[in-house]
SEKOL-476883 format. One record per atom (N, C-alpha, C): residue in three letters; x, y, z. Coordinates in steps of 0.02 Angstrom, whole numbers, padded with zeros to 5 digits, always signed. Layout:
<sites>
ALAXYZ;...
</sites>
This chain:
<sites>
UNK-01516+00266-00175;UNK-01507+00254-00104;UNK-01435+00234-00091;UNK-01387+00280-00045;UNK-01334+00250-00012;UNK-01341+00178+00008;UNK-01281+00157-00006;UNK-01241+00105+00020;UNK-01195+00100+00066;UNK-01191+00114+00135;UNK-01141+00094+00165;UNK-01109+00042+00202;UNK-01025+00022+00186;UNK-01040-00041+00205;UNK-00946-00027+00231;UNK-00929-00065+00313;UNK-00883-00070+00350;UNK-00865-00129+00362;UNK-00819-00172+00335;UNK-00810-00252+00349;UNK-00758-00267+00364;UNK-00742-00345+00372;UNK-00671-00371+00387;UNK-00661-00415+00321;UNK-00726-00425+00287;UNK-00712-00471+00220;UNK-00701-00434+00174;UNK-00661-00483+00133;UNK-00646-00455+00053;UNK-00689-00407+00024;UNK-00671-00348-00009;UNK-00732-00316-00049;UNK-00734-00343-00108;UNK-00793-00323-00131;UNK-00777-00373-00205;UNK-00832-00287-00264;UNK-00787-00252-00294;UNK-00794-00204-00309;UNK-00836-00238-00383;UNK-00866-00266-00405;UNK-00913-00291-00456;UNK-00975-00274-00420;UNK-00985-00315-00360;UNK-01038-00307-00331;UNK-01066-00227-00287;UNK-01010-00210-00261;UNK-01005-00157-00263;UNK-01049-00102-00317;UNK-01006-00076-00359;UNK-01035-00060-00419;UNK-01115-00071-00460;UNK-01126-00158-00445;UNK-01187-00166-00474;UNK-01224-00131-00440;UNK-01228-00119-00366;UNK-01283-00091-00315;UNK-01291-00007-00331;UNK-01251+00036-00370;UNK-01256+00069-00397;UNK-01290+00113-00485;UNK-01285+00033-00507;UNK-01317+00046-00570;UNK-01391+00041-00586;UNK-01429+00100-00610;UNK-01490+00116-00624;UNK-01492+00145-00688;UNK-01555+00111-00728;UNK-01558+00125-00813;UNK-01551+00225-00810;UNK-01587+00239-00786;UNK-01560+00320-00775;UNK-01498+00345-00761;UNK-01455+00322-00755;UNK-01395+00342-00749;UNK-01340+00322-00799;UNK-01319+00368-00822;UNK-01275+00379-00897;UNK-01200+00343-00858;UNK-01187+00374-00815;UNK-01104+00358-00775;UNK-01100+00330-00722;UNK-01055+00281-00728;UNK-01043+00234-00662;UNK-00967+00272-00658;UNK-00954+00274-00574;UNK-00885+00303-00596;UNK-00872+00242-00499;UNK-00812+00207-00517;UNK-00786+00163-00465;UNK-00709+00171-00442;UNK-00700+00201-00411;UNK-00635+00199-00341;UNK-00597+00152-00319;UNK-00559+00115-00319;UNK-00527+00066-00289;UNK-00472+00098-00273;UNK-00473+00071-00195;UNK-00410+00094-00145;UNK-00379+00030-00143;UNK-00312+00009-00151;UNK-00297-00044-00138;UNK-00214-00021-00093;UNK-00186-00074-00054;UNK-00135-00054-00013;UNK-00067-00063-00058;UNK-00026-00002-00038;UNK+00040-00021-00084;UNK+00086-00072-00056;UNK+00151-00065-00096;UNK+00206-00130-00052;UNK+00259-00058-00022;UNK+00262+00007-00022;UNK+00318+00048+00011;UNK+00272+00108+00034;UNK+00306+00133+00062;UNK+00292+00202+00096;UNK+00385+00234+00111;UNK+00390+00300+00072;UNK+00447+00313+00109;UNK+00507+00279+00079;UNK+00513+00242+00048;UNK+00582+00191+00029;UNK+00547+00129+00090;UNK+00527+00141+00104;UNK+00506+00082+00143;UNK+00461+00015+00145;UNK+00502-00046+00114;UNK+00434-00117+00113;UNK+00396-00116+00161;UNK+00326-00118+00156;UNK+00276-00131+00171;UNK+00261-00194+00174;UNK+00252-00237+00227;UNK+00237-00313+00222;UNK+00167-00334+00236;UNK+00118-00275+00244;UNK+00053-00283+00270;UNK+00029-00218+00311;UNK-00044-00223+00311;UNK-00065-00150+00353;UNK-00130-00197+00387;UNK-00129-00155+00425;UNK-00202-00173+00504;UNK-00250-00095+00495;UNK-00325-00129+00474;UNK-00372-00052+00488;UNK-00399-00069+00536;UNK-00416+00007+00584;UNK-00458-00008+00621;UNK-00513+00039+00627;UNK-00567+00046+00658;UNK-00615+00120+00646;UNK-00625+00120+00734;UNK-00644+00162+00726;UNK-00719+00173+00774;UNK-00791+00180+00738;UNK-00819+00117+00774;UNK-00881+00073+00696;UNK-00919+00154+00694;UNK-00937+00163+00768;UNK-01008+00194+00779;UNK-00991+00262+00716;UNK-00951+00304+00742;UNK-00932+00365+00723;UNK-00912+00328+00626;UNK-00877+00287+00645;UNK-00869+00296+00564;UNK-00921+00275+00517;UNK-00979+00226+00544;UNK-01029+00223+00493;UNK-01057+00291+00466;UNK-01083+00328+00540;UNK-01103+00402+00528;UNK-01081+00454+00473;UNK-01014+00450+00491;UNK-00964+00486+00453;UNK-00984+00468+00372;UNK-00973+00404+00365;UNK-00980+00390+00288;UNK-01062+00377+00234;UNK-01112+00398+00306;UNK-01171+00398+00285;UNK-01207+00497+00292;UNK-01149+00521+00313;UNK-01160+00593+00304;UNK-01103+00613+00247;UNK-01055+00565+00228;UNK-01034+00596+00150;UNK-01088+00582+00088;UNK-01113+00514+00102;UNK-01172+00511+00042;UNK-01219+00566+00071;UNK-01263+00573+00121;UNK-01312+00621+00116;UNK-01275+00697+00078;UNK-01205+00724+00093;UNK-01185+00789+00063;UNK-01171+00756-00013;UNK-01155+00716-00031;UNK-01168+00708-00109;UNK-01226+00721-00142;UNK-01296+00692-00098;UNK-01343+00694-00130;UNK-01381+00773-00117;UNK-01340+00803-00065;UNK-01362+00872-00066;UNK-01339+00909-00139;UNK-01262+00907-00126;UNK-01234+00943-00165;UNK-01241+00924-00267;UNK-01242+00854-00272;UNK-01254+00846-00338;UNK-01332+00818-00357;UNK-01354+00796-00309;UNK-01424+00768-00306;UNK-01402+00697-00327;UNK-01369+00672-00316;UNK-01335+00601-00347;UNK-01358+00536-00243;UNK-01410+00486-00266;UNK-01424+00458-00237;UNK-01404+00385-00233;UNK-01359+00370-00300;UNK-01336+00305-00293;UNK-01274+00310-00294;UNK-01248+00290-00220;UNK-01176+00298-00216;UNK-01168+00240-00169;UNK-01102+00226-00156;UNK-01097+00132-00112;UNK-01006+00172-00087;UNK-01007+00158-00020;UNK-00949+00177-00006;UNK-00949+00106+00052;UNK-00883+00060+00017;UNK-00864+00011+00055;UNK-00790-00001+00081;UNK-00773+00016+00125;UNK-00698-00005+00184;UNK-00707-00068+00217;UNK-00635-00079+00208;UNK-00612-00144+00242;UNK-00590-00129+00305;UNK-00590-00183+00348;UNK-00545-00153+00428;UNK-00496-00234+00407;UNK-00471-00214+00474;UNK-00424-00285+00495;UNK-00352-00288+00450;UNK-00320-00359+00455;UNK-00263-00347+00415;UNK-00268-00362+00337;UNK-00228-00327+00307;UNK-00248-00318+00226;UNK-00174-00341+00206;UNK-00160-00375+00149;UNK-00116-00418+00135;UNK-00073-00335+00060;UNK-00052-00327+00045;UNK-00005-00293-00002;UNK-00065-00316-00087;UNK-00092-00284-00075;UNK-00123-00266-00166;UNK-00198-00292-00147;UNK-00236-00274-00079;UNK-00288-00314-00061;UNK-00325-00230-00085;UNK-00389-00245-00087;UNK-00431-00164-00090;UNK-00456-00154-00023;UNK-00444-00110+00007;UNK-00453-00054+00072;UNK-00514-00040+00062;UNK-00530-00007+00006;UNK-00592+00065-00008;UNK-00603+00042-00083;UNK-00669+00043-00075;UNK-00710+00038-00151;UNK-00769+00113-00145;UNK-00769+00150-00189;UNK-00838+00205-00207;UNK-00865+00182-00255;UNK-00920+00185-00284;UNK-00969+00191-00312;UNK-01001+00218-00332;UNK-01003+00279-00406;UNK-01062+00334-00380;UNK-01087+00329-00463;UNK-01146+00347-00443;UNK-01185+00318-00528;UNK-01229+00380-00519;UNK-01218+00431-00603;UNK-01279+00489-00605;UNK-01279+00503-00666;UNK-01327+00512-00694;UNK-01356+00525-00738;UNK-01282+00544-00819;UNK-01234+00598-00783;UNK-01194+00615-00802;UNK-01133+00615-00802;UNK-01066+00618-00822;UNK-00999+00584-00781;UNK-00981+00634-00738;UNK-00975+00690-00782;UNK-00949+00747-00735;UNK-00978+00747-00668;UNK-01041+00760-00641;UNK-01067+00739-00571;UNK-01032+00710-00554;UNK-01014+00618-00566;UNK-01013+00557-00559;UNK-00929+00550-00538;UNK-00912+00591-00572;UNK-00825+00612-00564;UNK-00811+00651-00518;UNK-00846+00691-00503;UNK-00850+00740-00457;UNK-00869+00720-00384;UNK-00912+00679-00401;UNK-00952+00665-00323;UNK-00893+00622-00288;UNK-00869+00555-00340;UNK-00818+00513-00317;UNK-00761+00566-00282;UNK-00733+00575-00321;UNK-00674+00632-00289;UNK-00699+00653-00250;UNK-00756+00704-00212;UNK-00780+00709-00158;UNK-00769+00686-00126;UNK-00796+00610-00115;UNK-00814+00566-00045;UNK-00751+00530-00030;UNK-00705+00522-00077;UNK-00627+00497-00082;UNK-00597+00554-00016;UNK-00588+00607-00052;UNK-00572+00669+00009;UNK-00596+00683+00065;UNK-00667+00667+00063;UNK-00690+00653+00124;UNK-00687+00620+00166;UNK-00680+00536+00144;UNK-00658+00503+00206;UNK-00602+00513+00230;UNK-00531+00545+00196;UNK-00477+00559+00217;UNK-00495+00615+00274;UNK-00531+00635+00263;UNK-00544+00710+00325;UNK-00595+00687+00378;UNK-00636+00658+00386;UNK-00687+00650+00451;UNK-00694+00563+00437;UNK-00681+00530+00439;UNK-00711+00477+00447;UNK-00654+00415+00468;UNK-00678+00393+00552;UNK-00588+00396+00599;UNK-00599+00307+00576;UNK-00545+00296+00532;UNK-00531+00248+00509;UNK-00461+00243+00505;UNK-00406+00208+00556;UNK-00354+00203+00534;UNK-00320+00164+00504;UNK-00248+00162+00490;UNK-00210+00101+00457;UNK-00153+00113+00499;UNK-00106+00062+00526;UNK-00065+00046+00530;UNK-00019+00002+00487;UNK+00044+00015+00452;UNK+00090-00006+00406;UNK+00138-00062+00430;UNK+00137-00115+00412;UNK+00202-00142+00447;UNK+00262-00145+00401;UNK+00309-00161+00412;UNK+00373-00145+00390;UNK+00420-00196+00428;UNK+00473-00220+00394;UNK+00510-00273+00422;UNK+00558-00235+00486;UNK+00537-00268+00528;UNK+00588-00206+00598;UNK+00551-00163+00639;UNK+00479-00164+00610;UNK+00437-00089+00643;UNK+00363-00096+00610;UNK+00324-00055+00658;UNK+00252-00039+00631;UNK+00244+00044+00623;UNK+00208+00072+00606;UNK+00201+00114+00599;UNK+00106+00161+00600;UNK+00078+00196+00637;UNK-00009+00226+00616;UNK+00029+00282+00556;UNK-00012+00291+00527;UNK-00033+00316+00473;UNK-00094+00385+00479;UNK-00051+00446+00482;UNK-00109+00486+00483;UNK-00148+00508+00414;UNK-00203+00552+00410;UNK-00220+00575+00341;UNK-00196+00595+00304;UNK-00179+00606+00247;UNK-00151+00642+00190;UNK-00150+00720+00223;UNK-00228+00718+00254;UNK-00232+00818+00262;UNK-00181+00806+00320;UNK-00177+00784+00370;UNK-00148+00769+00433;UNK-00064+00797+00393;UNK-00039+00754+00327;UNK+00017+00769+00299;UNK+00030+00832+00299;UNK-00013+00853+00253;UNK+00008+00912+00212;UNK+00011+00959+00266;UNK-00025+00968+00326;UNK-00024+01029+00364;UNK+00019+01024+00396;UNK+00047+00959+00397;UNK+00140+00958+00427;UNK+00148+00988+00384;UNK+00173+00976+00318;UNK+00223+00997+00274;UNK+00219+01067+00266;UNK+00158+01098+00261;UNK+00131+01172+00264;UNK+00159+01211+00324;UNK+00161+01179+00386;UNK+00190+01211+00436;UNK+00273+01212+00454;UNK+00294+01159+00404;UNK+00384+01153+00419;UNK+00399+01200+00367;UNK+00369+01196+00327;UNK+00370+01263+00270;UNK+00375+01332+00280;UNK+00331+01352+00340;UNK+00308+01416+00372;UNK+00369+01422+00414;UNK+00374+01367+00462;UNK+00459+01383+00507;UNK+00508+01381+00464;UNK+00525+01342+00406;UNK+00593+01352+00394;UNK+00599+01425+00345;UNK+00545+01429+00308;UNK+00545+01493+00296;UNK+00541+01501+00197;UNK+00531+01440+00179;UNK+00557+01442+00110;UNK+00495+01453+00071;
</sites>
């Protein structure tokens, strides 16, 4: 059975994890997102998450249901932090426990990618002088893919 869980408190990725482990399951495989200190050449002095609760619980309770489509893997725990996060705090904990690693490896990487793509959770960066939002990684790359396409290289 999924786990989903959206807070302002500390995660505590032990507990996490335990809610995942069942004598049937050969592989625990665990995720920790934690916030860096730069972006860019740039110190990082702290970041602010925020979601939209409704849409993002959904979001992260339709990545476990496509896990358990796609690998049949039912014990998975996907936990985000909101609010302000201090420089080496954990953001994002996964969880995914199956029988086998490969699944278990697989599914994680999944739902990792997934929340980067549908599930509207942002961060804002602060920086001494400035703040900064933070779009997705995919949000990145299809910049970089498209300055690519205009400049021509």
């Amino acid at each position: 059975m999924a786990t989903i869980t959206i807070t302002n408190e500390p995660l505590c990725p032990e507990a996490i994890t335990d809610g995942v482990k069942q004598d049937g399951n050969g592989a625990v495989v665990t995720f920790l997102g934690s916030t860096l200190d730069s972006t860019a050449d740039r110190r990082v002095l702290y970041l602010e998450y925020e979601a939209y609760r409704p849409m993002a619980d959904n979001q992260l309770a339709r990545i476990a249901d496509e896990i358990s489509e796609r690998w049949g893997i039912t014990d998975v725990a996907i936990s985000h932090r909101l609010g302000r996060l201090e420089i080496g705090d954990l953001s994002l904990v996964v969880a995914v426990a199956s029988p086998h690693r490969r699944e278990a490896f697989e599914a994680s990487a999944y739902a990792i990618d997934r929340i980067k793509q549908i599930v509207p959770i942002w961060k804002k960066e602060f920086f001494e002088g400035g703040e900064v939002w933070v779009g997705s990684q995919e949000d990145e790359c299809a910049k970089q893919s498209s300055e690519v396409a205009v400049g021509g290289s």
